[in-house]
C-alpha positions in Angstrom: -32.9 -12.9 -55.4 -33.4 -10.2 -58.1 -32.5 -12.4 -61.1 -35.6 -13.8 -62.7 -34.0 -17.1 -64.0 -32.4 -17.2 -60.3 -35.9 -17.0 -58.7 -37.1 -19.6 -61.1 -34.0 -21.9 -59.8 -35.2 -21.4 -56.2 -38.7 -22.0 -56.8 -37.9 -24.9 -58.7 -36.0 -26.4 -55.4 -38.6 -25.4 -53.3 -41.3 -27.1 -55.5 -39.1 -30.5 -56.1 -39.7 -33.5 -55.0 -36.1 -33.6 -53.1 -37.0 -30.6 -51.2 -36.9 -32.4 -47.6 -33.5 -34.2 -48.7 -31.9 -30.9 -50.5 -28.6 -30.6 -48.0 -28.8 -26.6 -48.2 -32.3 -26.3 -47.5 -32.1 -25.3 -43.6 -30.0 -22.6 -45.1 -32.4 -21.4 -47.4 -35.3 -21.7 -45.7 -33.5 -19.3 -43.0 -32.2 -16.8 -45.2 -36.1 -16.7 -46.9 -37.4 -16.0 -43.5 -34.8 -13.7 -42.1 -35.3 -11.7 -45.2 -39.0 -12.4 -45.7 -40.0 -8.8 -45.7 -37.2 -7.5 -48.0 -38.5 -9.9 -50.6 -42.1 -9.9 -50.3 -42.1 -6.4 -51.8 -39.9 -7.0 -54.7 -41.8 -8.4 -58.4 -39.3 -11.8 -58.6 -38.4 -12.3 -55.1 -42.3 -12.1 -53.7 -43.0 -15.3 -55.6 -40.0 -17.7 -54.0 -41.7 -15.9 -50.7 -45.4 -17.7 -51.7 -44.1 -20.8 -53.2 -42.3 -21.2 -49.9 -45.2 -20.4 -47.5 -47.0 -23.2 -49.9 -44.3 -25.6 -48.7 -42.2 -25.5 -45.9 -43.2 -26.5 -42.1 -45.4 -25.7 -40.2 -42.4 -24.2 -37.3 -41.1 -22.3 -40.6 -44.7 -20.9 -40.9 -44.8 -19.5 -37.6 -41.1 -17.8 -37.7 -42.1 -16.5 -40.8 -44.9 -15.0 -39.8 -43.6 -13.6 -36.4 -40.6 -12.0 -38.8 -42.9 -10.9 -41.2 -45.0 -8.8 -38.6 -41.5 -6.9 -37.2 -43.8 -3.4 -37.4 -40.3 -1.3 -37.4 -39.5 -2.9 -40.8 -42.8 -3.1 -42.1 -43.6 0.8 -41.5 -40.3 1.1 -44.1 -42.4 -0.5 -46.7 -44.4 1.2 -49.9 -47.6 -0.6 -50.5 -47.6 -2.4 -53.8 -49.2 -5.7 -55.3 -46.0 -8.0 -54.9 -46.5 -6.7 -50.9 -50.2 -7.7 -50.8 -49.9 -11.0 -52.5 -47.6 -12.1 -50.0 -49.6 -10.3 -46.8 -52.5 -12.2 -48.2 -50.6 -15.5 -48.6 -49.1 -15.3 -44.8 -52.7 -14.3 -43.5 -54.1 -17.3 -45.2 -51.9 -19.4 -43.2 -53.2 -17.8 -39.9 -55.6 -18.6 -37.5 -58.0 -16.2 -35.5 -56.6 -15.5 -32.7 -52.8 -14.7 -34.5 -54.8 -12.2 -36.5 -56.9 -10.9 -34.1 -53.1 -10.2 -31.9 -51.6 -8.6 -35.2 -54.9 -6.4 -35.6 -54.3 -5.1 -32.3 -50.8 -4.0 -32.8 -50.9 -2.8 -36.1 -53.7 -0.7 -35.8 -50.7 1.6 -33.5 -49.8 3.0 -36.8 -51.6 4.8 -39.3 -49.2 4.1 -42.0 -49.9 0.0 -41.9 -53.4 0.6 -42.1 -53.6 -1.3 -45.6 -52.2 -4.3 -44.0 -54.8 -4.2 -40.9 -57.9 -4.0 -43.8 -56.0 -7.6 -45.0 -56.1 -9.0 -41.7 -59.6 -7.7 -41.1 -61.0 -9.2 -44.2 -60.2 -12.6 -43.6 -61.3 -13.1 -40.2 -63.2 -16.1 -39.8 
């Protein structure tokens, strides 16, 4: 999900009206999740990430933010402003007590300290 007209394309079926009815869309709503924190930190691929937090389920929401927080994957990541947009998105679709649990086990390493100021801030 590199190409920038490709991106566009995805986005463009996630945004569409035929979403629900699009016959692939289990499929790329899995391989968006899977993958969520491989493309959260790239410039093109972070915004099919948001546009699909903005739209999918509610169950996708959760898996996505369960495979989002794997902590072995996400100590692998540089910090950069594609990365935050899409921490900030996923933590805007999180309640208390799901941040309050991340907090907890993020704050084991140092190097994720970033992402636990995110989580900190939008306590409610």
């Amino acid at each position: 999900m590199q190409n920038p007209y490709g991106n566009y394309f995805i986005q463009d079926i996630i945004d569409g009206i035929y979403y629900n009815e699009f016959k692939e869309r289990e499929a790329l709503n899995s391989e968006i999740i899977n993958n969520i924190i491989h493309l959260s930190n790239q410039k093109f691929s972070s915004n099919v990430v948001i546009k699909f937090l903005n739209n999918c389920s509610l169950e996708d929401k959760k898996r996505s933010i369960i495979n989002f927080f794997n902590l072995d994957q996400l100590a692998l990541l540089k910090k950069n402003k594609y990365l935050v947009n899409v921490i900030n998105k996923i933590v805007d679709q999180m309640g208390n007590s799901e941040i309050i649990y991340y907090l907890g086990e993020l704050s084991k390493n140092s190097k994720l300290q970033y992402i636990t100021s995110i989580l900190s801030s939008k306590l409610k």
